[in-house]
C-alpha positions in Angstrom: 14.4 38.1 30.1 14.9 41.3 28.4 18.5 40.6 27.7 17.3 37.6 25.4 14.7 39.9 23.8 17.2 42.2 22.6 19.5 39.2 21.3 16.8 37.7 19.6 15.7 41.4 18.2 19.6 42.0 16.9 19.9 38.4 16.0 20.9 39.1 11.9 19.0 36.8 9.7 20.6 34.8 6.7 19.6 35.2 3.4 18.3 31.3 1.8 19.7 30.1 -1.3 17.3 29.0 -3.7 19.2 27.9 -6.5 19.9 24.6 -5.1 18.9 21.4 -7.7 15.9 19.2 -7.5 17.2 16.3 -5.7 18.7 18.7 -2.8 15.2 20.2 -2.2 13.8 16.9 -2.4 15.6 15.7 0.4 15.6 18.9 2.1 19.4 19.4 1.9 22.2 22.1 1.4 23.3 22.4 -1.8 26.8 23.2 -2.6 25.3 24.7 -6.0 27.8 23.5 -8.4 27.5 23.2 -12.2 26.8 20.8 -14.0 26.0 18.4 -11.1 26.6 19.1 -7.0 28.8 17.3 -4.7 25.6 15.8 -3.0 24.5 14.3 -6.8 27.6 13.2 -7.2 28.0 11.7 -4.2 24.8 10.2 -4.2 25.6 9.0 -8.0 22.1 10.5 -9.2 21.4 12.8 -11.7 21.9 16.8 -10.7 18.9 18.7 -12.4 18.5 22.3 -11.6 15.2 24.5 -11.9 14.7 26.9 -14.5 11.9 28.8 -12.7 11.8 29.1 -8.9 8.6 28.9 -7.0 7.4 31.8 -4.2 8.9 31.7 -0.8 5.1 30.3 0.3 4.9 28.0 -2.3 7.8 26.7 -0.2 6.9 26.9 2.9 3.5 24.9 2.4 5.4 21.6 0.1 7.8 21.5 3.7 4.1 20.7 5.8 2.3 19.0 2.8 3.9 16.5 0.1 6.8 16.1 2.8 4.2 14.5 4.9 2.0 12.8 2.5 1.6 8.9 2.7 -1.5 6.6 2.1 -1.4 5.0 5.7 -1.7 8.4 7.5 -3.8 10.2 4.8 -6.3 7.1 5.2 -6.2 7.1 9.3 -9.7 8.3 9.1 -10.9 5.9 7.5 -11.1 3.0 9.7 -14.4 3.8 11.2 -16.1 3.5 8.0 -18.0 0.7 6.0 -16.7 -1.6 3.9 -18.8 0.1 1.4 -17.9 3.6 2.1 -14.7 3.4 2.3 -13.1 4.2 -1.7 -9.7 5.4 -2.0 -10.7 8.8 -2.4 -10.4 8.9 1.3 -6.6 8.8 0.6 -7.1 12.2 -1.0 -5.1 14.9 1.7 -6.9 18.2 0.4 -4.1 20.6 1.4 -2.9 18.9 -2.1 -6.1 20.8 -3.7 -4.7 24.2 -3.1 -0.8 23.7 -3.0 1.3 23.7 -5.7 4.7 21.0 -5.1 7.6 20.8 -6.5 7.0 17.4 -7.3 3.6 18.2 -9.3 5.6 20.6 -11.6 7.5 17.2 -12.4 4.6 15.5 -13.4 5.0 14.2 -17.0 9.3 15.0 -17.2 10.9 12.6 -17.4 14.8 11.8 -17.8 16.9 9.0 -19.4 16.8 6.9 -16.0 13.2 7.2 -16.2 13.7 5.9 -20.2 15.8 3.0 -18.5 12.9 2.5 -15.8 10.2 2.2 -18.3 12.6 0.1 -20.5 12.9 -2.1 -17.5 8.9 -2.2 -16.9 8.4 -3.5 -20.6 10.7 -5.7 -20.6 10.6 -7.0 -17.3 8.4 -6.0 -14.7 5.5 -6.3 -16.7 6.1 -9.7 -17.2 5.8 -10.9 -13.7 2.0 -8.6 -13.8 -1.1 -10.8 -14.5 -3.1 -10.2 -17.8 -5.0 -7.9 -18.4 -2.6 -5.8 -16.5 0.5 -5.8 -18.6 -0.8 -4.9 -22.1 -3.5 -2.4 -20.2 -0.4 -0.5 -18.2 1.5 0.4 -21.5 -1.9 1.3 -23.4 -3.4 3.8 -20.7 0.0 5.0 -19.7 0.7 7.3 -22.7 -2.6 9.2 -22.2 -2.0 9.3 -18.7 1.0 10.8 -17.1 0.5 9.9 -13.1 -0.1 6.2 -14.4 3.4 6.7 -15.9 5.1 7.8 -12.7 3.5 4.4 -10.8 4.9 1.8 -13.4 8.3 3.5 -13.1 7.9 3.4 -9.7 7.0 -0.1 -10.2 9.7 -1.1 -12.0 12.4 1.1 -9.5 11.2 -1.5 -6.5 11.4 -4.5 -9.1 15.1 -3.6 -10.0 16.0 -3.1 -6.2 14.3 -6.6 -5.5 16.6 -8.2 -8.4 20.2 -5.9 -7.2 22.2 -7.3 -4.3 24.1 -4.6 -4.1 22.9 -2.3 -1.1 23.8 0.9 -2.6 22.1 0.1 -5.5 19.1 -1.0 -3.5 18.6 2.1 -1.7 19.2 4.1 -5.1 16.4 2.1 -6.0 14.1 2.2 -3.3 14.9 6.8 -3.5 13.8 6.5 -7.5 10.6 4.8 -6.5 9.9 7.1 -3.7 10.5 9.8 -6.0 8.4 8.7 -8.6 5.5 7.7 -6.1 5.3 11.1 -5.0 5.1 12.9 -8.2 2.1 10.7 -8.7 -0.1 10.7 -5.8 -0.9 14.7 -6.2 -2.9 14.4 -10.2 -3.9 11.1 -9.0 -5.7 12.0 -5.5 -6.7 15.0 -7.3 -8.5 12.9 -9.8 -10.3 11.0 -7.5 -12.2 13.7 -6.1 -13.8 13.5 -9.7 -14.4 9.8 -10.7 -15.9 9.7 -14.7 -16.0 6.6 -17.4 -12.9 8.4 -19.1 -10.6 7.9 -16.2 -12.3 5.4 -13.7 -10.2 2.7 -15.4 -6.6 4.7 -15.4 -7.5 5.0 -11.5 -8.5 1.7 -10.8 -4.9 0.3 -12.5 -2.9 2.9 -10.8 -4.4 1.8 -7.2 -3.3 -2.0 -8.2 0.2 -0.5 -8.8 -0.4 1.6 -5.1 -1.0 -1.8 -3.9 2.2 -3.2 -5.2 3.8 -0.1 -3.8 2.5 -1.3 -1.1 3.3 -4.6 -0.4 7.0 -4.0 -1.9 8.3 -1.1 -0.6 9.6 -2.7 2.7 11.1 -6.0 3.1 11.9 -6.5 7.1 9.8 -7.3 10.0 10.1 -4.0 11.5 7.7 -2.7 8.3 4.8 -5.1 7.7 4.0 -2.7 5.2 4.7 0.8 3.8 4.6 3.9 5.6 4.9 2.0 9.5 6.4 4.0 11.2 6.8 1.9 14.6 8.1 -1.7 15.2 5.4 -4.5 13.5 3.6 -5.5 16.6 1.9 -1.8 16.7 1.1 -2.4 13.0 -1.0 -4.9 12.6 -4.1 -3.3 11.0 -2.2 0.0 10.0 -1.3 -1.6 6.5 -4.4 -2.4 5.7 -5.8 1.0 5.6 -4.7 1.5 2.1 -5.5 -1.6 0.4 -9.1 -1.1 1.8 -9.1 1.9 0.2 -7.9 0.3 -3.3 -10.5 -2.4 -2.7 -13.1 0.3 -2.1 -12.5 2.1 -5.1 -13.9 -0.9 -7.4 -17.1 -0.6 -5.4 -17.3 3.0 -5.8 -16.4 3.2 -9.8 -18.4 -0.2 -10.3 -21.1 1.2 -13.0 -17.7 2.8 -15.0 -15.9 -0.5 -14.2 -18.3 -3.2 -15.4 -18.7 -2.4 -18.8 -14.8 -1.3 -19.2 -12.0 -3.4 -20.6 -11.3 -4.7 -17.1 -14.9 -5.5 -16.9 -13.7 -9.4 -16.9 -11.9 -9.2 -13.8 -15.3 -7.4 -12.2 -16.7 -10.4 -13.1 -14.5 -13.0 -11.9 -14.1 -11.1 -8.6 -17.9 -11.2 -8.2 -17.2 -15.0 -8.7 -14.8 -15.2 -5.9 -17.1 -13.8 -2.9 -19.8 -16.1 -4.1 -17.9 -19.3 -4.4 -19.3 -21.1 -0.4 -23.0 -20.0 -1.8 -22.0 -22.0 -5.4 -20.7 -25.1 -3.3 -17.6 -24.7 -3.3 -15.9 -25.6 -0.3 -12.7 -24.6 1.8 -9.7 -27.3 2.1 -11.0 -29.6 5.2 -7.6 -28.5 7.3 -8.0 -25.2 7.0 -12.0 -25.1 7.4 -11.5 -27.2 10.8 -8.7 -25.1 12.5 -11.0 -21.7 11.6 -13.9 -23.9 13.2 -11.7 -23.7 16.5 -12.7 -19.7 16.8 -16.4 -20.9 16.7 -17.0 -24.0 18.8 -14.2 -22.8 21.7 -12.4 -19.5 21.5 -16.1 -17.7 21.6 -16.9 -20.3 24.4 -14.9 -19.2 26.7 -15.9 -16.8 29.7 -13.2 -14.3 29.2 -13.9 -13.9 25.6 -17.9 -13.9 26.2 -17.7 -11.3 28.7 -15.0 -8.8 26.9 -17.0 -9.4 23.6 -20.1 -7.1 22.9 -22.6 -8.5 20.4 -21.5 -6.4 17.4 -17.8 -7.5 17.8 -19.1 -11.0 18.0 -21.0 -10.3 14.8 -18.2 -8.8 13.3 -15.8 -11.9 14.0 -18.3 -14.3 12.5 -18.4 -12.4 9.4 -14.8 -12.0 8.9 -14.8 -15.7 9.3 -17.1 -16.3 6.7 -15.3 -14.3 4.1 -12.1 -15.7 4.7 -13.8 -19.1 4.7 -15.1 -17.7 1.3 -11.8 -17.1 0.2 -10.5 -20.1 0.9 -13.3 -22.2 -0.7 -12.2 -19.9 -4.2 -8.6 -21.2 -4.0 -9.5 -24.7 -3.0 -11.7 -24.4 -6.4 -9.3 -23.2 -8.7 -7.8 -19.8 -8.6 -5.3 -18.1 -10.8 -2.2 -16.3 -9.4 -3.9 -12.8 -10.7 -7.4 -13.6 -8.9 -5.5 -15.3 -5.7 -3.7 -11.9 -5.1 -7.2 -10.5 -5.5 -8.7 -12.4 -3.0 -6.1 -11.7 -0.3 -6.8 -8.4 -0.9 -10.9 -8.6 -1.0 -10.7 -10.0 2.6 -8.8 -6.9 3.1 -11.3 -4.7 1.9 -14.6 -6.5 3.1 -14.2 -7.0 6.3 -15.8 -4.6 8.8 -14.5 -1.7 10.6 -15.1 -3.2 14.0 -12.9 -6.2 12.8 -9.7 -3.7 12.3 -10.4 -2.3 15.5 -10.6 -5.1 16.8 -7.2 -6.2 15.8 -5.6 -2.9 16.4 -6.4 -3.7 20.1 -5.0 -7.0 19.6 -7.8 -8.6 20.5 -6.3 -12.3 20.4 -9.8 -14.1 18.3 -8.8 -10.9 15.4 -5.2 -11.9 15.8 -5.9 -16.1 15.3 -8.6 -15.1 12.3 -5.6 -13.1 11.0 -2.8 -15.9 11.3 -5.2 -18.1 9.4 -5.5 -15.0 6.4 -1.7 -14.9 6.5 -2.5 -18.6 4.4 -3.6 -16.5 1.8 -0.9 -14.1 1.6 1.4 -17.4 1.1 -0.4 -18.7 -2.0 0.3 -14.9 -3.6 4.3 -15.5 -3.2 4.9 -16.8 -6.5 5.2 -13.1 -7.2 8.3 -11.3 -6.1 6.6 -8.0 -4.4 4.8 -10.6 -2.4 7.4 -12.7 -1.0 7.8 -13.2 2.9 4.9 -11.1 3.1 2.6 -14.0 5.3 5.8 -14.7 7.4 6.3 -11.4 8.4 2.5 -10.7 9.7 2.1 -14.3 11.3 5.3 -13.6 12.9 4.1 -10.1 14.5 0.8 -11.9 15.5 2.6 -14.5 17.3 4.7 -11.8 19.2 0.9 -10.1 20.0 -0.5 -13.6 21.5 0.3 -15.7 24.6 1.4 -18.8 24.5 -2.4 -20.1 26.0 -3.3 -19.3 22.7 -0.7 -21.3 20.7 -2.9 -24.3 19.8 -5.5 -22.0 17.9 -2.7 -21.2 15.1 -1.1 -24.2 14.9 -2.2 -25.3 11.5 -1.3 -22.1 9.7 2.3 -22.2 11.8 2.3 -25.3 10.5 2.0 -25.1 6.9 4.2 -22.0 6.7 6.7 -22.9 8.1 7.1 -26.5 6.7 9.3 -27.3 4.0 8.3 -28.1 0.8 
């Protein structure tokens, strides 16, 4: 024992480099330093910026344990006990970002001629597969509003990996996006904590782009969604965390909202949840196979006697919403308002529901195979593709084969060819 004291007490320490470039600190690398651009840049065929001014050693030390960590799936765990109602996406806000000062913040509004080729690609592009009011909005807010910048190129860095078939390319892609996603999050979390009408409305676009974010970032079935971190049958309800908490925010900005230049879509969303109590009514398919969870799943002892009252209650309502949902598409939806109300089934159902379906509960998992219909009438945009395959095919993995004839209309229409 006291021979390794005194190794560890003559053990010389090593003096840290600091003058590495941006991209090396980013990804937490060694960097070989040289000028103009480092053999990782180079290697990596990004740009090589170096830092004029260095941050203190503690400034350091805290972006290692705090923006390196960040994400809107773990920053939101804590809110999946909440309300529909109380649950905005301020709760995304981690508030070690309140007293820390990042590297990536001091980024925030710099931008570089890839970022010029980014936006290029946004205006040109990417904005043309976004629903109106979005696309002229986006480029009118963004020049006042530098975070909201740093999400459309982020935007259109996913977009250009979508369209590349080239896997280096991809992955350059997928790192810009990343990049630019971080930079972002610290003003814009910081900005929730203060909701006004001057910026309710540069929030409320920036958490649709957080939704594309989102839904894009990962393609396979290992990652439903962003920011899993373990293989899709232990994510089912994980992903959801953070569209609740974009869904939330409407609720919670409403009075700025209404009266806003957005205020249409308000409206027309407000149209969606009441379309069963205006008559409309759900395609006769989809309404009988949902009508399965009703007349026998909830029949049947073993559900009746694992099933407390307020899960029960908590079923039936996320069955009526969804039914809700579907009774808006059956009546006419546009693609803008149909991606809308995939995600305002998202954001209204209870808490007890998601907990419910993070214990796999197999009536949350059949209700969820029938919502994965609604995430298939989204995939006429490209973020969206394969999105319904991918969940139905981890509730199927989570669900016996006993249970098989209670999701055979939605395996059925998915899967058919058109």
């Amino acid at each position: 024992m006291s021979t390794t004291s005194s190794v560890q007490k003559t053990r010389r320490s090593h003096t840290k480099s600091r003058g590495g470039c941006r991209e090396c600190k980013r990804r937490k690398l060694k960097c070989g330093e040289q000028k103009p651009a480092c053999s990782g840049c180079v290697k990596r065929e990004i740009q090589c910026e170096y830092l004029n001014v260095e941050p203190p050693p503690s400034t350091k030390a805290d972006v290692s344990t705090t923006a390196g960590t960040l994400n809107p799936t773990q920053a939101a765990s804590s809110i999946g006990s909440s309300t529909p109602s109380s649950i905005p996406i301020r709760d995304l806000v981690d508030p070690r970002l309140e007293e820390t000062v990042t590297e990536n913040e001091r980024r925030v509004g710099h931008f570089d001629m890839e970022d010029i080729n980014l936006w290029h690609h946004f205006i040109q592009s990417t904005a043309q597969t976004l629903a109106a009011p979005w696309k002229e909005y986006l480029v009118e807010r963004a020049i006042s509003c530098d975070y909201l910048v740093h999400g459309m190129l982020a935007t259109a860095a996913l977009h250009l990996g979508y369209l590349s078939s080239d896997p280096k390319e991809k992955d350059r892609y997928a790192y810009l996006a990343s990049q630019h996603h971080d930079v972002a999050l610290g003003p814009f979390q910081r900005a929730m904590t203060n909701i006004t009408a001057a910026n309710a409305n540069q929030l409320w676009v920036f958490s649709t782009l957080l939704m594309t974010f989102t839904y894009a970032s990962f393609r396979s079935r290992e990652h439903l969604f962003p920011f899993a971190e373990t293989a899709s049958d232990e994510v089912l309800s994980n992903w959801m965390l953070c569209i609740r908490g974009c869904v939330g925010f409407v609720q919670t900005a409403l009075a700025h909202l209404e009266g806003g230049p957005l205020g249409q879509m308000i409206s027309e969303g407000l149209k969606v949840e009441s379309s069963l109590a205006d008559g409309a009514l759900p395609d006769p398919e989809v309404d009988q196979s949902l009508s399965l969870l009703t007349t026998s799943v909830f029949q049947m002892p073993i559900i009746k006697s694992t099933t407390t009252v307020e899960e029960m209650e908590a079923y039936a309502d996320a069955i009526e919403r969804l039914r809700n949902m579907f009774a808006a598409y059956a009546r006419g939806l546009n693609s803008s308002m149909t991606r809308a109300s995939a995600a305002m089934w998202v954001g209204r159902v209870s808490s007890t529901f998601i907990r419910l379906l993070s214990e796999k509960r197999p009536p949350a998992l059949i209700l969820t195979a029938h919502y994965c219909l609604l995430l298939k009438y989204c995939e006429d945009i490209w973020y969206m593709e394969q999105r319904s395959y991918f969940l139905f095919e981890a509730v199927k993995q989570n669900l016996g084969e006993e249970w098989a004839p209670y999701v055979e209309y939605p395996h059925r229409i998915l899967y058919s060819r058109p």
